[in-house]
Each structure stands twice: as C-alpha cells, then as structure tokens.
C-alpha positions in Angstrom: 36.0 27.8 4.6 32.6 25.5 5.1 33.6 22.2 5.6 31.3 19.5 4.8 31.4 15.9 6.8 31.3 13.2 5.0 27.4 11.8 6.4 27.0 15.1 4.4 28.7 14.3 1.1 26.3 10.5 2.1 23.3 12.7 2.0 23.9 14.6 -1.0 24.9 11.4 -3.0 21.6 10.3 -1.8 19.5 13.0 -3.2 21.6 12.8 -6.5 21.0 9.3 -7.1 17.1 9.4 -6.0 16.7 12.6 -8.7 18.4 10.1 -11.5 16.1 7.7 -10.7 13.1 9.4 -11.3 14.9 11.6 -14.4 15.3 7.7 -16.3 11.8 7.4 -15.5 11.8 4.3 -12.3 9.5 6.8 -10.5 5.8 7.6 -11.4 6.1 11.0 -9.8 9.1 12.8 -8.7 10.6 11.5 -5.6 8.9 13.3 -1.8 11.9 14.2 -0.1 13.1 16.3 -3.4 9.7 18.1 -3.3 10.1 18.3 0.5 13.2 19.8 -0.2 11.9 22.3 -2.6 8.9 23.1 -0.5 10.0 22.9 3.6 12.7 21.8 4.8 16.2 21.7 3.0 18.3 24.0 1.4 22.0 24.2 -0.5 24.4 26.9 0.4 26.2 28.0 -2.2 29.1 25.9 -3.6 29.1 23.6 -0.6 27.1 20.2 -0.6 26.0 21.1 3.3 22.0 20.9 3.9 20.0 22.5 6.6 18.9 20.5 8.8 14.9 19.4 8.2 12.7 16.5 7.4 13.9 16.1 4.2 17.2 14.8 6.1 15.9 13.0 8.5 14.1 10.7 5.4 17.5 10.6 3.6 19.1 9.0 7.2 16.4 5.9 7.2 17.6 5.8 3.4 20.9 5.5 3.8 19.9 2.5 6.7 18.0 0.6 4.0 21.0 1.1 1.1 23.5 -0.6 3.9 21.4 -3.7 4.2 21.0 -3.9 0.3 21.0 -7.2 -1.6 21.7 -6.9 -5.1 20.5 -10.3 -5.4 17.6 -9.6 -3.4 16.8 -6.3 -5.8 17.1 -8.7 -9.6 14.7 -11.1 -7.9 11.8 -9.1 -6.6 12.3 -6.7 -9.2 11.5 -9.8 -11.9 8.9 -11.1 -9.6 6.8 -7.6 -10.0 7.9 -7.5 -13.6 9.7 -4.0 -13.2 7.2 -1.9 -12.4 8.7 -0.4 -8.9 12.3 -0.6 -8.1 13.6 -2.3 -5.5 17.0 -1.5 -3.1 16.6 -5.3 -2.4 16.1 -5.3 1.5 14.5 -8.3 3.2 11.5 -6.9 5.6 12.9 -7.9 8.4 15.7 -5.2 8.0 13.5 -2.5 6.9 11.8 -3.3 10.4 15.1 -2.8 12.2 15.8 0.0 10.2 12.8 1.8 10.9 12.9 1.9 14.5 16.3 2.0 15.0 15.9 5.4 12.6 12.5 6.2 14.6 14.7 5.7 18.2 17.5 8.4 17.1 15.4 10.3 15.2 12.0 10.8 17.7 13.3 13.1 20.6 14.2 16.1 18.5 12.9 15.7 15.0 9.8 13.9 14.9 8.5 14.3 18.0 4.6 14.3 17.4 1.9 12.0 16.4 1.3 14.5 12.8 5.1 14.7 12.4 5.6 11.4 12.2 2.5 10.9 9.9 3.8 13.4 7.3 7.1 11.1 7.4 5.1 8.2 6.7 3.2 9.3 3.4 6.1 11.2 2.4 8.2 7.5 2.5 5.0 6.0 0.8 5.8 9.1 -1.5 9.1 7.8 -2.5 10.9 5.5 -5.6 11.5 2.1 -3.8 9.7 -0.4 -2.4 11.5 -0.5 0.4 11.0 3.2 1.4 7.1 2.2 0.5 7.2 -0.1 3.2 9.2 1.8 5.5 6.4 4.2 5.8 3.1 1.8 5.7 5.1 -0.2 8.7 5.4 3.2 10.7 1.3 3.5 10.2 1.2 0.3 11.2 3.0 -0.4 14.5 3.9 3.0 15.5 0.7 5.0 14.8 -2.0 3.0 14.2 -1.1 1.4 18.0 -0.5 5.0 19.7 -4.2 6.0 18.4 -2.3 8.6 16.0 -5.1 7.6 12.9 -8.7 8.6 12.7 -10.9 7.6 9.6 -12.2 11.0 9.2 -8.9 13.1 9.1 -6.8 10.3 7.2 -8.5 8.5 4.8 -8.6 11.5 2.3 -5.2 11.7 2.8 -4.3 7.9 1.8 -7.0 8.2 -1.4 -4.5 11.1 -2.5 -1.7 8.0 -2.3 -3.6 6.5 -5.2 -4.6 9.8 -6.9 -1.1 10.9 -7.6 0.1 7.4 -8.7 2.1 6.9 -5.1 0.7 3.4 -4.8 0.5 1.9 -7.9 1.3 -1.8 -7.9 -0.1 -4.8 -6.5 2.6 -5.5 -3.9 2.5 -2.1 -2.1 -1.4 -1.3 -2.4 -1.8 -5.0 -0.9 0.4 -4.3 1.8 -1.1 -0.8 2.2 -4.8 -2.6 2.4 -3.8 -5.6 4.7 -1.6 -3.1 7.3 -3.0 -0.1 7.3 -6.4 0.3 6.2 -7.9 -3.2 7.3 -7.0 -2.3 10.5 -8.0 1.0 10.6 -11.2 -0.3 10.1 -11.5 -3.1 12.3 -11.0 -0.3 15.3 -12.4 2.7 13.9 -15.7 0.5 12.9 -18.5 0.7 10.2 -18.5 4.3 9.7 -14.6 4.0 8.5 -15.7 0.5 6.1 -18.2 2.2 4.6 -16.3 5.2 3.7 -13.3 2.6 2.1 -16.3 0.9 0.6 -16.9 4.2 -1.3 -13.8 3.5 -3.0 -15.0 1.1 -5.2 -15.9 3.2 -7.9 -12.9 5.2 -8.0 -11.1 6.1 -11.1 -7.9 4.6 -10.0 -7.8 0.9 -10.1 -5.3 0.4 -7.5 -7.7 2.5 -4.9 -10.8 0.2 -6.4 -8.8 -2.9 -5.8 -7.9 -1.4 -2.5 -11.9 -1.1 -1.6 -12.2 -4.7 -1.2 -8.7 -6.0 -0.5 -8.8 -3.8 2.9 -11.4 -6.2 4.0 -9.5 -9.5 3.5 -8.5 -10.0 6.7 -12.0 -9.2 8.1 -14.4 -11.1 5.2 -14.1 -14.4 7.2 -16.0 -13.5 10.2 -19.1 -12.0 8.1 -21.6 -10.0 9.8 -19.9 -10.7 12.8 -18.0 -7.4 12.2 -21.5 -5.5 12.2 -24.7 -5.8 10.8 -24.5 -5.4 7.0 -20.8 -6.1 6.8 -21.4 -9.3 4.0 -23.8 -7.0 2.1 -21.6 -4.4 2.0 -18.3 -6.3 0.7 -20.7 -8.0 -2.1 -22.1 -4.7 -3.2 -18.4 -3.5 -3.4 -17.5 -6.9 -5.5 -20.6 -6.1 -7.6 -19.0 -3.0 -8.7 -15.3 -3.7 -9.1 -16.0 -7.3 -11.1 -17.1 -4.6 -13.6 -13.5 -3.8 -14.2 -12.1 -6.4 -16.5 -8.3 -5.3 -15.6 -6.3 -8.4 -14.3 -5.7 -6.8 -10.6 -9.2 -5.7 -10.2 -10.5 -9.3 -11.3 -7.9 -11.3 -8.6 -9.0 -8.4 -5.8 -12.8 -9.1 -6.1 -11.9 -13.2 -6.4 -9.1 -12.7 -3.3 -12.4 -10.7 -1.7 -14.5 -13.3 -2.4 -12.7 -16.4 -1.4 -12.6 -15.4 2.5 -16.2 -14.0 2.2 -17.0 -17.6 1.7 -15.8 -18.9 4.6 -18.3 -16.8 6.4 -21.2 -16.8 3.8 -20.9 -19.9 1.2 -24.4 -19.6 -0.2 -24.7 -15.7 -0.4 -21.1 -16.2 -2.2 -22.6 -18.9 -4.6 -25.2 -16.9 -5.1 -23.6 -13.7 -6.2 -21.3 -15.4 -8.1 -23.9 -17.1 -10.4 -25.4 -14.0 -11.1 -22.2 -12.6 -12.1 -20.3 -15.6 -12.8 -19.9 -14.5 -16.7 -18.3 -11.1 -15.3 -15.4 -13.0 -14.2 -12.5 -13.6 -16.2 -11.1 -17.6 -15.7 -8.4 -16.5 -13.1 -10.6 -14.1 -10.8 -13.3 -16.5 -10.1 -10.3 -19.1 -9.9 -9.7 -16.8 -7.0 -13.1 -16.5 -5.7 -14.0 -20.8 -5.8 -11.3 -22.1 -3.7 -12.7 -23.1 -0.6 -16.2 -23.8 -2.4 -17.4 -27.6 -2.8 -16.1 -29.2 -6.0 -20.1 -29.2 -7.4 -20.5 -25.8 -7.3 -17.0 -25.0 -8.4 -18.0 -27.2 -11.6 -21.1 -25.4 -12.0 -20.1 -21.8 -11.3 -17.0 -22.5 -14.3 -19.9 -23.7 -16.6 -21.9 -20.8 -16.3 -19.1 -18.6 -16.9 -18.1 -20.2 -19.7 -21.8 -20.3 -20.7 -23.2 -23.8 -20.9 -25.6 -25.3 -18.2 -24.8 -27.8 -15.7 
C-alpha cells in the first residue's frame, strides 16, 4: 500500500484550499499552479493524495513558506486598506523575501535550474490568488533575473501585457509594484527602444496596463531627457492619452507621472497641464501640483475648475 508523507497531505491541503478560493470567487481567474497542474506537471494517482513531482510542487513549497509566516492581523489590515479586492495571507515583505530565496536556494539545483525556468515560476506566482504569491514572483524578476541578465524587452514584455490581459494584475498595489520593480528597471537598462514599447501601452484596453504605461517611468521622470533624447516628450504624450481615462487609478497614475516629471521639467509640466488642466479630476492633478510653486498651483485649480486667474 502507497503511503503518503505528511509534506504530501501539506501539499494537497494546499491545492484544496487555493481551488476554494477561487470557487467563492477571491480569484479573478482560476489559480496557475491548478492549471499548471492540469496542463504540465502534476498528477493524482488514484485514491492516494501523492503528486508527481513537477513545477506545480515546487510553487506549492514557497506557498506553504509564506502560510508559516502568516499574520492574521496583518491579512484584516491590508486586506481593508485595498478594500478587498485581492486577498492577502498577511505576510510582511520582508518574509516573503526570506521565503523566496530560501525556496529559490533548495529549490535551484534540480528543479529550476535555468534562467526560462525560473521565469515561468515567476509569472505563474504573479498568476496566483494572494498578494503575497504576487509579490513573491515580481521580487524573483526583480533581484534574481533582472540582475543575472535573464530579461530582454523584446521576448518579455508581450509576456507581462498578457499579465494584464487575463486580469493577473489587476489592483493598484500589485501593478505599482510590478511598474516600479520590474518594468522601470527593465527599461532604465534595456533603453529607449524598451520605453517606447511600454509607452505603447498607453492606449490599452486594460486600465491597469494604461496606468502601468506611465507609472513604470516614476522612478526615471525626475531626471528628464537625461534618460535620452525625447524621454519628457514621450512621458507627456503618454499622460496626454491616459488623462483621457476618467477612472480614479488612471487619473492618480498620470498625476503620480506628472509630479516627478516636474522636478525635471516644471514649465513643460505647467504647460501641459493648462492645456489639459479641465481633464483632470480634483485628486489627479492634486497629484500632479505637488512640488509646483503655490501661484501656479492656484492657477492650474482655477482653470480646472473653470474660472480665470
């Protein structure tokens, strides 16, 4: 008789309560490693709960990490903070760092051993229900790949648009993250061919990938044109598209965009933003004023609001 150990009843506990959470509806799509499971990598033999030994596992070990350093306290509060719309485990970052590459230490040798195996990991955790696992995987772009030279513009950024085609990224928090540790630097080393292929993005149908357009530049706006020639004309053309979109997180995105363009380019920012100022709604060009002198904070609020000043 098959005996099962117990990090195998663990696993398939694990897999149970991810398929409950997307069957009561927590999940936008159903969860990766269950398709994994279906498609490559994992299988049940018959009456026993013992799996076969594939990627689908090895994403169900970092998960099992990330549930032992749980918080329920942790969980109710970010959960309220992003008004329910992505569930949380309730894991500080710090230990979803420790869990990661203590996972990516045990795990590398034997199961994940190459740059594109390790990358399919990744989207597949971006893939997942929780937060956490969200940010498991954009941290393994981050400061495994991303450092190792294991992303190129041209072969990966039709594969992270598909993370906002199929509803994988869909809240502020994790596209923000997405934009400010993955694609932003992406950019910065791959240069102006990758920006102005994100840039493109700004008239997607998704507005999580619009939003990402500009947000992916945050971290680069203040320096200007110093990031190449054309850089400030770009990011304004972008903002002259997405300040189209009157939905709250596309309106804070062009202001966020905005507001460290300014540091660089005050008068082309002033500029842009009277001759769009009544595009705005009240909280985005909030956003986009901050650092501007009070008088042309006045003035640009006026000619939203339509009188002359």
């Amino acid at each position: 008789m098959l005996r099962v150990s117990d990090e195998g009843y663990a696993l398939f506990n694990l897999v149970r309560r991810n398929a409950e959470q997307t069957r009561d509806g927590l999940a936008a799509q159903p969860c990766a490693m269950m398709r994994m499971e279906m498609e490559t990598s994992a299988e049940y033999l018959p009456g026993t709960a013992k799996l076969i030994e594939g990627p689908m596992n090895a994403i169900l070990r970092l998960q099992q990490r990330l549930e032992s350093k749980a918080h329920p306290q942790t969980k109710v509060w970010w959960e309220r903070y992003l008004k329910h719309v992505i569930p949380f485990r309730g894991v500080p970052m710090a230990d979803i760092r420790a869990a990661l590459h203590s996972w990516l230490k045990d795990e590398a040798a034997q199961r994940i051993p190459t740059h594109d195996d390790q990358k399919r990991l990744a989207l597949s955790l971006i893939r997942e229900t929780y937060a956490e696992d969200k940010l498991a995987g954009i941290l393994l772009l981050q400061e495994v790949l991303l450092p190792a030279g294991g992303l190129t513009w041209q072969q990966d950024l039709p594969q992270f648009a598909g993370l906002f085609q199929d509803g994988a990224i869909a809240d502020w928090s994790t596209c923000d993250w997405f934009c400010v540790r993955v694609l932003g630097p992406l950019a910065e080393g791959e240069g102006e061919p990758c920006a102005r292929a994100l840039a493109a993005w700004s008239s997607a149908d998704k507005l999580w990938q619009r939003r990402a357009s500009g947000v992916a530049f945050v971290n680069l706006a203040h320096k200007g044109d110093r990031n190449f020639p054309g850089f400030t004309t770009m990011l304004l053309e972008i903002c002259a598209t997405t300040v189209q979109s009157q939905e709250r997180c596309a309106q804070t995105g062009t202001g966020w965009v905005l507001r460290e363009l300014s540091r660089a380019e005050p008068e082309r920012v002033v500029a842009f933003l009277e001759a769009n100022a009544r595009l705005f709604s009240a909280e985005g060009l909030r956003y986009a004023i901050e650092k501007l002198p009070a008088e042309a904070k006045a003035r640009l609020i006026a000619r939203r609001r339509g009188r002359p000043r």
